[in-house]
Structures are given as structure tokens and as C-alpha cells.
C-alpha positions in Angstrom: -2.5 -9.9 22.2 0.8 -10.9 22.0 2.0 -14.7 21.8 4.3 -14.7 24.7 5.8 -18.0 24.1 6.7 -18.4 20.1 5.5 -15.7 17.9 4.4 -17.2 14.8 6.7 -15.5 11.7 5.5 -12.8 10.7 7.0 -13.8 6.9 4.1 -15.9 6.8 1.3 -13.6 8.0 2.8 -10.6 6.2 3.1 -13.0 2.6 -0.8 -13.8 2.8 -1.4 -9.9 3.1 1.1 -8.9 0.4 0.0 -11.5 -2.0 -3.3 -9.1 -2.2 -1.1 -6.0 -2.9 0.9 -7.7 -6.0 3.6 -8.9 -3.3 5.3 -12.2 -4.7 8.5 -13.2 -3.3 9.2 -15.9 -5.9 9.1 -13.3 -8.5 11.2 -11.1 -6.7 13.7 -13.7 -6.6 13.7 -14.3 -10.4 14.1 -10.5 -10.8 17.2 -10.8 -8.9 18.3 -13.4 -10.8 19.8 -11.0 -13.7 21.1 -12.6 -16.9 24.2 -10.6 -18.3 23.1 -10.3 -21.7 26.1 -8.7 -23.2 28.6 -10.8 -21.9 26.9 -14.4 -22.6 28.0 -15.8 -19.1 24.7 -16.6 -18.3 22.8 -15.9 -15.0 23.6 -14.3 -11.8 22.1 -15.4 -9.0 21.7 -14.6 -5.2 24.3 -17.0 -4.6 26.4 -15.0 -6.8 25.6 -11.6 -5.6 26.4 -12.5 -1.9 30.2 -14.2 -3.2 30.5 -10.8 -4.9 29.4 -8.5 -1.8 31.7 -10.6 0.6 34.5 -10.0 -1.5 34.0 -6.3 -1.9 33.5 -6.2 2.1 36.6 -7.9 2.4 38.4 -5.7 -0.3 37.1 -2.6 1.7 38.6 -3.8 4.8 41.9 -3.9 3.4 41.5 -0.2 1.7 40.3 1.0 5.2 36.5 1.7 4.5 35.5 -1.2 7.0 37.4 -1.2 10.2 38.3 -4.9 10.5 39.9 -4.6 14.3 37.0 -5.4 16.2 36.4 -8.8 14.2 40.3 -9.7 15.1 40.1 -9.7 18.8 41.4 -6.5 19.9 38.3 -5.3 21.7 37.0 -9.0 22.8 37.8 -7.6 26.7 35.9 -4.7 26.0 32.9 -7.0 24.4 32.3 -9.0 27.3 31.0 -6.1 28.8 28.1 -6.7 26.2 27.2 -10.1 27.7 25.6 -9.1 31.2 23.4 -6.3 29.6 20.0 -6.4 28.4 20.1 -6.6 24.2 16.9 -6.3 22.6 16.8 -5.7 18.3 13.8 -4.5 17.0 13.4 -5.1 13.3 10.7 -4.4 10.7 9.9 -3.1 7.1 11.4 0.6 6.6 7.8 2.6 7.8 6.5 -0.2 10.2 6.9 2.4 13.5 10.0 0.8 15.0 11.9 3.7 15.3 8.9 5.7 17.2 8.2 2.7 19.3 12.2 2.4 20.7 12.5 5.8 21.5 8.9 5.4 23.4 10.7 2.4 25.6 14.1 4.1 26.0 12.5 7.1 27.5 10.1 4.8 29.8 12.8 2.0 30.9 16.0 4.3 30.8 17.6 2.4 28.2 19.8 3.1 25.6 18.6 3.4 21.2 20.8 2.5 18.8 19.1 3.9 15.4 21.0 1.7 12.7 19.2 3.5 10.2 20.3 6.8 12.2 24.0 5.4 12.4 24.1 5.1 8.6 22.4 8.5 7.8 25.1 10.5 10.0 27.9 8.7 9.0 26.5 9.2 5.0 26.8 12.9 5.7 30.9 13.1 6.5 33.1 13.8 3.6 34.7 10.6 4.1 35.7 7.9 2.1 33.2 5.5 4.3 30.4 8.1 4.1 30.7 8.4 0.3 30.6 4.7 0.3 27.4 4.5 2.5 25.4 7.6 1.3 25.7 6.2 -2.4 24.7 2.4 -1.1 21.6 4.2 1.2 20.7 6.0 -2.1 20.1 2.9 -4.2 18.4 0.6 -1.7 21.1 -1.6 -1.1 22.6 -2.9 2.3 25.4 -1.5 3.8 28.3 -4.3 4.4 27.9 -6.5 7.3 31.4 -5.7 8.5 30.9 -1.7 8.6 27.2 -2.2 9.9 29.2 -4.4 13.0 31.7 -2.0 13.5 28.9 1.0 14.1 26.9 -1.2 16.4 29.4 -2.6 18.5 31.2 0.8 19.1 27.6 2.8 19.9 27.0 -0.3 22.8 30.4 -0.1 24.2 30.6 3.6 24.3 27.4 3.2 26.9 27.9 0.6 29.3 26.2 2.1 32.1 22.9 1.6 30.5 20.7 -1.1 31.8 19.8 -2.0 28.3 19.9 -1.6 24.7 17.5 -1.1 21.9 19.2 -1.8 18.6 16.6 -0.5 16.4 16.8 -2.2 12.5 19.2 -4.7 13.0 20.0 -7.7 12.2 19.4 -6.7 8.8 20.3 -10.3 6.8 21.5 -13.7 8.0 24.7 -13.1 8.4 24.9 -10.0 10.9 22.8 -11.8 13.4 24.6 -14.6 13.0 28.3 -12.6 13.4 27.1 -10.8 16.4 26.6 -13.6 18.1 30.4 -14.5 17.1 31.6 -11.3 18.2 29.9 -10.9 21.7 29.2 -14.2 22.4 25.7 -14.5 22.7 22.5 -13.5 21.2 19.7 -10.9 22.3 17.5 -11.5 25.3 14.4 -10.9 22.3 13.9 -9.7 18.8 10.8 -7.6 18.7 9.4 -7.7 14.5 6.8 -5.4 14.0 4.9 -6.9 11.1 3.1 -4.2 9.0 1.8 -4.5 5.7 3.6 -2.8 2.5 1.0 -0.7 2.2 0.7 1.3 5.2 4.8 0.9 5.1 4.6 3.0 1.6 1.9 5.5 2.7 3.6 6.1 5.9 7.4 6.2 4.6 6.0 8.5 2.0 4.6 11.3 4.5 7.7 11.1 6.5 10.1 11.8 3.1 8.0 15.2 3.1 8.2 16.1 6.5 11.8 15.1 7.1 13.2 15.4 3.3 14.9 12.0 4.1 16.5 11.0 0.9 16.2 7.7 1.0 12.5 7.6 1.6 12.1 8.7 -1.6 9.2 7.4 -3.9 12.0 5.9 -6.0 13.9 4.3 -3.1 11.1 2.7 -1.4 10.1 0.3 -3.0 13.9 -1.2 -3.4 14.3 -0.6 0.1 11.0 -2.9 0.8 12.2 -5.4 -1.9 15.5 -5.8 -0.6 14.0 -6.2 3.4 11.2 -9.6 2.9 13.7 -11.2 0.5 16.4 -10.7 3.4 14.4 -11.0 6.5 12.7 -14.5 6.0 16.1 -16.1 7.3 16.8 -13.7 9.9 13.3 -14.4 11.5 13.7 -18.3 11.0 16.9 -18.2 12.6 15.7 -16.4 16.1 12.3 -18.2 16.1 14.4 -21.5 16.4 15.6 -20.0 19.5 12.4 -19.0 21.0 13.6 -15.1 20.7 10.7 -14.0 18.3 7.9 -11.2 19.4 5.7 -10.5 17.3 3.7 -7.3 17.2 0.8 -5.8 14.8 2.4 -2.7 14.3 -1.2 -1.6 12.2 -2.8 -0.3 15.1 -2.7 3.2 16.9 0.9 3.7 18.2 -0.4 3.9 22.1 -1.9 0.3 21.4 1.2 -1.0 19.7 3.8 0.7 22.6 1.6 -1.2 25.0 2.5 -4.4 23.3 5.9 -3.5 23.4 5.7 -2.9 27.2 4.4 -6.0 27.6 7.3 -8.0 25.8 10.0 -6.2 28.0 8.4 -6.6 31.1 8.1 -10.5 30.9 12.0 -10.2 30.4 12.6 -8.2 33.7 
């Protein structure tokens, strides 16, 4: 049954199962601290990383890889559309069912899916110099710059405002997205749906879909970075929206008809 007041986060249910399946997150965060052997300047930590990503993003802004005009005003009009409509995310470990589960609402409520992950994979297929940029970042694991991810979600909600709501399936992906997209529309979701879902059945099932739709980043290889680079990144995110009361949390383990019920239930208390 779902906790229709404050779901508890599911970082801290999902921890006690993945401690049983070699899951440590401390560990993980001493592997991505990285000494640079070669050039004796020590460590480089998270801290680090994300001074040097933000200064790439802002580098690629310039060059014309991330389209920085949303983030200066020139469509703020055209956002305030977004603040009258019905904004769910829906966010979960790569495998966890999200993406089956929002195209089961769309179809039943009439509202709109934006597939992040979908978003990326066609724009990784153009023979541009974004798409080169995002198909080798997908490849590796890695997350796509928060300014390029903005860019693809704002556009896809303001090229549909006649739907009555949207589903922004895998996003926010870090801290700092949700946190932006509240600066650039003004407000945040009605309610983040996490479907929590342990690493195991997130493998298996990523795993059988890489052979059935010959995805490449669900890819033996690529999964487990993919899974690394989601808990270490998502504990924040789901802090920051259960201090706002926004967090719904749903066992995604159980037979998809069980979990879509769930999900029903969640939007209805909203309408």
C-alpha cells in the first residue's frame, strides 16, 4: 500500500537490500575519489568532478553544444504556460519499470510522456555535434549536462500545451536539475513518483531488454556504471522533494498490473 502522506526514501530501504547484494555506497564514493598517480596532485574528489563538469557545461554552451537561451529569459513567457499544468517526474534505477508504467498512465489519463532516456537516445543518433557529444557520454555511463538535459525537457513540455499533464519519465537525474527546473518554470512538480527496485532485478531485467531491443547502453558493461552513477546521485534528489512532501513511493518488485495500480492510486489523490 502506498504511504499517501510522506513516502519514506527509498535510499534507505533500497541501501538495507543492496547491502546483501555487495551494494556499499561509502565504497562507491572512495572509488570515485581517484588519486592522479602520475601527476602527484593528489586526489580528486566529487567536489572536484562536479567544478570540472560545470565548467565543461559552461564551455559547451559557448561552442553551441548546449543551447543556453532558455536559461536567459527568452522563453520565460512561453514557461509560464508550464505552471498551470499537471507535472509529475517519475524517477528510478535504469530497469525499475518506470518507462512501462508512464506509458500505462499516459494512455489511461490522456497525458503527455516525456522519455528522458528516449530524448537522449534520438538525439545520440543525429550526426551532430550534440549527438556525438551525448551518444559517447550515454556510452560510458555518465550523465548528460544538466543544461542540455533542461533544454530537451523544457522544449518537449512546451511543444504540448494542450495536454492536461505531463509525465517526465527519469528526471531529475541529480541535485541540481531538479533544483534549476524549479528556477526556470517557477515551481516544482505536483509529485515525484520513485519506483524503488532492488539492483538485482534492475540487472536481470536491463539485461533481457539489451537483447530484445539491442539498446547500447544496456549493455552488460554499461550497467553497472549506469546503476553506480544513479544511488550515488539520487540520495539528494529524493531528500530534496521529501522535504517538500512530493515523494511516492512505489515497490516496483511486484507484477506490473499491481505496481500500475499503485501508480493510479498516486494520481488520482492529485485530481
Amino acid at each position: 500500500m502506498i504511504d499517501s502522506r510522506r513516502a519514506a526514501s527509498p535510499s534507505v530501504t533500497s541501501r538495507r537490500r543492496h547491502r546483501g547484494a555487495s551494494w556499499r555506497p561509502c565504497a562507491l564514493r572512495q572509488r570515485l575519489t581517484r588519486r592522479t598517480n602520475a601527476s602527484g596532485k593528489g586526489e580528486r574528489t566529487m567536489a572536484d568532478c562536479e567544478g570540472l563538469r560545470q565548467g565543461e557545461e559552461r564551455a559547451e554552451m559557448q561552442a553551441g553544444v548546449i543551447d543556453s537561451s532558455t536559461h536567459g529569459g527568452r522563453s520565460r513567457v512561453r514557461l509560464d504556460v508550464l505552471k498551470s499544468l499537471l507535472i509529475i517526474f517519475v524517477v528510478g534505477g535504469p530497469g525499475c519499470g518506470k518507462g512501462t508504467q508512464c506509458r500505462n498512465m499516459a494512455t489511461k489519463y490522456g497525458f503527455c510522456h516525456v522519455g528522458l532516456g528516449q530524448l537522449l537516445r534520438e538525439e545520440a543518433q543525429r550526426s551532430t555535434k550534440r549527438g556525438r557529444k551525448i551518444r559517447d557520454i550515454m556510452q560510458q555511463g555518465l550523465l548528460v549536462p544538466t543544461g542540455l538535459i533542461l533544454d530537451m525537457v523544457s522544449d518537449s513540455l512546451l511543444s504540448r500545451p494542450e495536454s492536461s499533464g505531463f509525465l517526465i519519465d527519469g528526471f531529475p537525474r541529480e541535485l541540481e536539475q531538479a533544483k534549476e527546473f524549479e528556477r526556470i518554470v517557477g515551481r516544482a512538480p505536483n509529485v515525484v513518483m520513485v519506483f524503488d527496485c532492488s539492483m538485482e532485478t534492475m540487472v536481470r531485467r536491463v539485461l533481457q531488454r539489451g537483447q530484445v531491443e539491442h539498446r547500447a547502453d544496456d549493455s552488460e558493461s554499461t550497467i553497472h556504471k549506469r546503476l553506480e552513477t544513479y544511488y550515488t546521485l539520487c540520495e539528494p534528489v529524493l531528500a530534496f522533494y521529501q522535504q517538500k512532501n512530493l515523494l511516492r513511493n512505489i515497490l516496483a518488485e511486484e507484477a506490473p498490473e499491481s505496481i500500475f495500480a499503485k501508480c493510479c492510486l498516486v494520481i488520482e489523490s492529485l485530481q
